[in-house]
VEXDREN-2710 file (C-alpha; in Angstrom, 1 decimal):
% VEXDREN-2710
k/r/px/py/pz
1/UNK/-2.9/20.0/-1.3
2/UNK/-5.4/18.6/1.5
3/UNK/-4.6/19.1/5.3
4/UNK/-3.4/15.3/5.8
5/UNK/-1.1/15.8/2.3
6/UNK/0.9/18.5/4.2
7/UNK/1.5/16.2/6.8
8/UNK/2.3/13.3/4.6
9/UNK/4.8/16.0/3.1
10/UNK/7.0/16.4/6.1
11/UNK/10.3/14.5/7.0
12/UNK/9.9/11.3/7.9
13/UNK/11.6/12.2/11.5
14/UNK/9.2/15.1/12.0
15/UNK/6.4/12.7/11.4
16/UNK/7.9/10.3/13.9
17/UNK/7.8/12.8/16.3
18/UNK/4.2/14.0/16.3
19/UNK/3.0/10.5/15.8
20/UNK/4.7/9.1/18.9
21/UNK/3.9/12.5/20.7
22/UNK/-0.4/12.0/19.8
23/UNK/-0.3/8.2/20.3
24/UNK/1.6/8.4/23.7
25/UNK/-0.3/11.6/24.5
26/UNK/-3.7/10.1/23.3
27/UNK/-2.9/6.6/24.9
28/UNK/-2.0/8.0/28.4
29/UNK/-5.3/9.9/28.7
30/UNK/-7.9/9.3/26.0
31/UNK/-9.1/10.8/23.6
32/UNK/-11.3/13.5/25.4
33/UNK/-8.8/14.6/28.2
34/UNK/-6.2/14.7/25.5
35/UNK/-5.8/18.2/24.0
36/UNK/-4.3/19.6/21.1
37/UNK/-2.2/21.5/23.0
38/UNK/-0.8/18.6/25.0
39/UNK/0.1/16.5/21.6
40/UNK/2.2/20.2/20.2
41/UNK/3.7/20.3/23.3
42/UNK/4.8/16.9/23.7
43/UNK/5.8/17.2/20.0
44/UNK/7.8/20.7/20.6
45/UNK/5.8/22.1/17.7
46/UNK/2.8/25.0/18.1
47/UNK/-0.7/24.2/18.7
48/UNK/-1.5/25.6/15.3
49/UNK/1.0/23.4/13.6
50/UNK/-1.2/20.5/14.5
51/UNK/-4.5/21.9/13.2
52/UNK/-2.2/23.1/9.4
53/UNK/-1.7/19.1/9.6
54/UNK/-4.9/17.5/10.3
55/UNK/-7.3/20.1/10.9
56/UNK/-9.2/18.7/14.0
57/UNK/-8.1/16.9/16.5
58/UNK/-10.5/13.8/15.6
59/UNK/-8.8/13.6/12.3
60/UNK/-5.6/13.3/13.8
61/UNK/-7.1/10.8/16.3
62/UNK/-8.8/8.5/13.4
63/UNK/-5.5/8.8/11.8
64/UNK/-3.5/7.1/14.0
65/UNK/-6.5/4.0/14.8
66/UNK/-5.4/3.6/11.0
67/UNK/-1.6/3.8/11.0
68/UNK/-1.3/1.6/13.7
69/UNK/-4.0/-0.8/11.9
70/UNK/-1.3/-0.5/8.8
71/UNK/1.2/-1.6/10.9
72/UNK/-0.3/-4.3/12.2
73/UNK/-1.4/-5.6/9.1
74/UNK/2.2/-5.1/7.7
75/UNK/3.6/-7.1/10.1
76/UNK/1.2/-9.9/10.1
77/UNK/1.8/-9.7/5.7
78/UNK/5.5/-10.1/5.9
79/UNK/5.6/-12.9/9.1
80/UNK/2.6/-14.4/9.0
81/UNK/2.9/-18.5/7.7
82/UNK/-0.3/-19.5/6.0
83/UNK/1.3/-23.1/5.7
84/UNK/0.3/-23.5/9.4
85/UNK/-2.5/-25.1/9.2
86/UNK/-3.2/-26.0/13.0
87/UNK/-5.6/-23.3/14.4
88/UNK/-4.1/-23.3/17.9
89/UNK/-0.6/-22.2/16.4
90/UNK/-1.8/-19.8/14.0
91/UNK/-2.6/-17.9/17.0
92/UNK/-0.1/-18.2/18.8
93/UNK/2.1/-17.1/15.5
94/UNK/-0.4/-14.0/15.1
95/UNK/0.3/-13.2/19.1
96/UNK/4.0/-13.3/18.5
97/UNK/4.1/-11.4/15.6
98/UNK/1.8/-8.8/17.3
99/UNK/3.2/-8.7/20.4
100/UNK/6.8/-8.3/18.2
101/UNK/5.1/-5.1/16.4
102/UNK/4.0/-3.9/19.9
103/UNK/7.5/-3.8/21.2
104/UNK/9.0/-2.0/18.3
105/UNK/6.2/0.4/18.7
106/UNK/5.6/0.9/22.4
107/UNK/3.3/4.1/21.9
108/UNK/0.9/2.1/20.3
109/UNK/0.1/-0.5/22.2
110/UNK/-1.0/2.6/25.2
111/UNK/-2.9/3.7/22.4
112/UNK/-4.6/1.0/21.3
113/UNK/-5.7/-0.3/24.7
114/UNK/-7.1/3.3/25.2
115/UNK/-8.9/3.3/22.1
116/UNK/-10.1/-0.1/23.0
117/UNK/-12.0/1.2/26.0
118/UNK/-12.7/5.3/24.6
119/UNK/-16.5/6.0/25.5
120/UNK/-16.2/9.4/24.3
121/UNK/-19.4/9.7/21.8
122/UNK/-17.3/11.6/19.3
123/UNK/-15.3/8.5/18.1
124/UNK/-17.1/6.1/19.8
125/UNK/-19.1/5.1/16.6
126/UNK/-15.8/5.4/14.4
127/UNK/-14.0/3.3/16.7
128/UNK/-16.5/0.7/16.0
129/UNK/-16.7/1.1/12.4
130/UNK/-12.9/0.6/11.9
131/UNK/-13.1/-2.3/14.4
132/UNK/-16.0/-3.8/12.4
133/UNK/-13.6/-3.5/9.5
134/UNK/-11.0/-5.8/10.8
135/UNK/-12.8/-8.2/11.9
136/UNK/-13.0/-10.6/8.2
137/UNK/-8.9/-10.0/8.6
138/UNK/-9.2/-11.5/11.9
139/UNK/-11.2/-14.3/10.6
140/UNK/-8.9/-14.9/7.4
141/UNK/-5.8/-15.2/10.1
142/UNK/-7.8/-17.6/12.1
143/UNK/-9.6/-20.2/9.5
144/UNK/-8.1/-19.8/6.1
145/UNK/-6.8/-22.9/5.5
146/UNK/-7.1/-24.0/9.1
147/UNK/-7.3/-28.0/9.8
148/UNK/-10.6/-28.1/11.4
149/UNK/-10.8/-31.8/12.2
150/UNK/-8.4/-31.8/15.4
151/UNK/-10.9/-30.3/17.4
152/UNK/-13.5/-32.7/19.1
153/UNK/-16.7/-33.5/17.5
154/UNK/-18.7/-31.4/19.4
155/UNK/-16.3/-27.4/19.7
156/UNK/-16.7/-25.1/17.2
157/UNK/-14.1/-23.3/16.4
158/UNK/-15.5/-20.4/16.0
159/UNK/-16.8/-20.1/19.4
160/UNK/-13.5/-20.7/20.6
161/UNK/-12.2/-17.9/18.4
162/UNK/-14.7/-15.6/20.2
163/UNK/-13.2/-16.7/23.9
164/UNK/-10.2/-16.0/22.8
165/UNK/-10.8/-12.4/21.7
166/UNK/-12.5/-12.2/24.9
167/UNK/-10.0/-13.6/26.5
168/UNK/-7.8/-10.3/25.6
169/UNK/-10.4/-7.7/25.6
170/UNK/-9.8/-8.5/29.5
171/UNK/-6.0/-8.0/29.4
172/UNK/-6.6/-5.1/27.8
173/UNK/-9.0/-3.8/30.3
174/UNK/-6.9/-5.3/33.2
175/UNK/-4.0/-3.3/31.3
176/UNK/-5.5/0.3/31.8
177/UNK/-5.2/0.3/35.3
178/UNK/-1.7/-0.4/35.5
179/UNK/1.9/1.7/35.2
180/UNK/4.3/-0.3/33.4
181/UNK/1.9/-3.2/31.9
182/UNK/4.6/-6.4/31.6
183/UNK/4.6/-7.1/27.7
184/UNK/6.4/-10.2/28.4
185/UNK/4.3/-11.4/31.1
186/UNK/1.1/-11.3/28.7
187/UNK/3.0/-13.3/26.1
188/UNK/3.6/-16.0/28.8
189/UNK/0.2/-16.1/30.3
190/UNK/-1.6/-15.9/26.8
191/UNK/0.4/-18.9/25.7
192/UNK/-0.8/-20.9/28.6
193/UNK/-3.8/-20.5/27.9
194/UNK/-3.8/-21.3/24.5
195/UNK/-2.3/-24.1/25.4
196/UNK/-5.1/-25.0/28.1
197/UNK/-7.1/-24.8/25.3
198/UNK/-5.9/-26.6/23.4
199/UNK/-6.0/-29.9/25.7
200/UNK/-9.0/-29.5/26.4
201/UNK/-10.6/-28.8/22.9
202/UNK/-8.3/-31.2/20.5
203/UNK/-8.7/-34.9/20.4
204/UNK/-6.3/-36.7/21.8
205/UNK/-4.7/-37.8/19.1
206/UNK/-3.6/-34.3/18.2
207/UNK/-1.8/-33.2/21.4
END
């Protein structure tokens, strides 16, 4: 049986536990101020118990960039509509369903906007890898089957894709400095902008 296996092995509560313990212990500090000892503690299990399970505490850490990436994914798989065909509201469906995910999950979204900005050279270069990774996903969300002929003659879309993402690399940095960061108040401002967008890159027969 391999380190992660022994893990996989446990209840699914116990799991919970030490997952929500390293992402919320991981997320509130990063990954190089985070110790092991800080994710067992918060966990209520020894310090050794978390190196029987992954071994090092990068594995544990690239671990969890893939659950949550799992999670997202499932949720986008079970809600996402691929009969929307109008690029504007596909992402604002893909918002809503993550911002959903992200409220069912609140550990993750502290650990993904840390992961988001980690520096530390240990997992910098995974970090970008697994990012790399999702990136055609991204894409396939965004233009599969999208109705490119509302835009104007002269956007392309995929530029406009790229302001978007952007758009919430920002929110997530803006996010990091602040106790508390308003879910809801994201939603709301993200949707206005998409609808800004919108107006000003559709023709006017579509809006």
């Amino acid at each position: 049986m391999s380190i992660l296996e022994k893990f996989l092995s446990l209840s699914e509560e116990k799991k919970t536990i030490i997952i929500d313990a390293a992402l919320s212990s991981f997320g509130t500090n990063g990954y190089k101020k985070t110790s092991v000892s800080d994710i067992a503690t918060a966990a209520g299990i020894s310090k050794a118990m978390i190196f029987h399970y992954f071994g090092t505490k990068k594995t544990l850490y690239i671990y969890l960039i893939d659950l949550c990436g799992n999670i997202l994914m499932n949720g986008f798989n079970e809600n996402f509509d691929t009969s929307v065909t109008d690029f504007f509201e596909r992402i604002r469906l893909a918002t809503d369903i993550k911002i959903s995910v992200m409220k069912k999950h609140p550990s993750i979204f502290s650990f993904l906007n840390s992961m988001y900005l980690e520096s530390d050279d240990e997992v910098k270069a995974d970090i970008k890898d697994i990012l790399a990774k999702g990136e055609g996903f991204r894409s396939k969300i965004a233009f599969d089957g999208m109705d490119g002929s509302k835009f104007k003659d002269d956007i392309d879309p995929k530029l406009v894709m790229k302001m978007l993402v952007l758009l919430a690399e920002g929110y997530v940095s803006q996010s990091s400095s602040k106790v508390g960061f308003d879910l809801e108040l994201l939603h709301k401002e993200f949707n206005e902008y998409i609808d800004l967008l919108k107006r000003n890159f559709y023709k006017e027969e579509y809006l």
